[in-house]
C-alpha positions as CSV (number, residue, x, y, z in Angstrom):
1,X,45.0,5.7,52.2
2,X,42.9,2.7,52.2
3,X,44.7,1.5,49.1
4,X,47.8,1.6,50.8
5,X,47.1,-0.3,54.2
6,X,45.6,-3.0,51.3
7,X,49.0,-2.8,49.7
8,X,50.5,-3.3,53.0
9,X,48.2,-6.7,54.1
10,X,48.7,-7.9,51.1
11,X,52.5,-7.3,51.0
12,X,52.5,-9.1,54.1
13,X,50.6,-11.7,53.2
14,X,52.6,-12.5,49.8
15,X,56.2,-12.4,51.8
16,X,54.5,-14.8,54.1
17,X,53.4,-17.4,51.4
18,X,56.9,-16.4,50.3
19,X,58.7,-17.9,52.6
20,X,56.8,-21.2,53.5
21,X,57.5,-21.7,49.7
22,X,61.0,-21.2,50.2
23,X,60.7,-23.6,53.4
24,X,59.2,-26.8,51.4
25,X,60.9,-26.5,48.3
26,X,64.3,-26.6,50.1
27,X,62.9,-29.9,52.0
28,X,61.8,-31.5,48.7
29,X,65.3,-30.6,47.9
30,X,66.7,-32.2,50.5
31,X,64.3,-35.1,50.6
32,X,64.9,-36.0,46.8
33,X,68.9,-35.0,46.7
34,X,68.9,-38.1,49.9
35,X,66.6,-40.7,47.6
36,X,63.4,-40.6,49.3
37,X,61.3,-44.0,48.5
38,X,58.2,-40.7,48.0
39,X,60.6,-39.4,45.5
40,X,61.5,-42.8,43.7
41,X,58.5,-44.2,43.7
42,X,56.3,-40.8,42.3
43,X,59.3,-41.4,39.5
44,X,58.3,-44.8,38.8
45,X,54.5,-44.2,38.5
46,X,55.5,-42.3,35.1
């Protein structure tokens, strides 16, 4: 039983992560899709 309500947190915890990843990789998408100076500038530096 303790192995489950561990399960559980951690379940939690990884949809959680989950979707602020979701949350900033669709802003980097939108914020290099519009030509960010960030964006244009991190692609000179290469």
């Amino acid at each position: 039983m303790v192995l489950g309500s561990w399960f559980l947190v951690l379940g939690s915890w990884f949809l959680v992560l989950g979707s602020w990843f979701l949350v900033l990789g669709s802003w980097f998408l939108v914020l290099g899709s519009s030509g960010h100076p960030i964006f244009n500038f991190s692609m000179s530096q290469q």
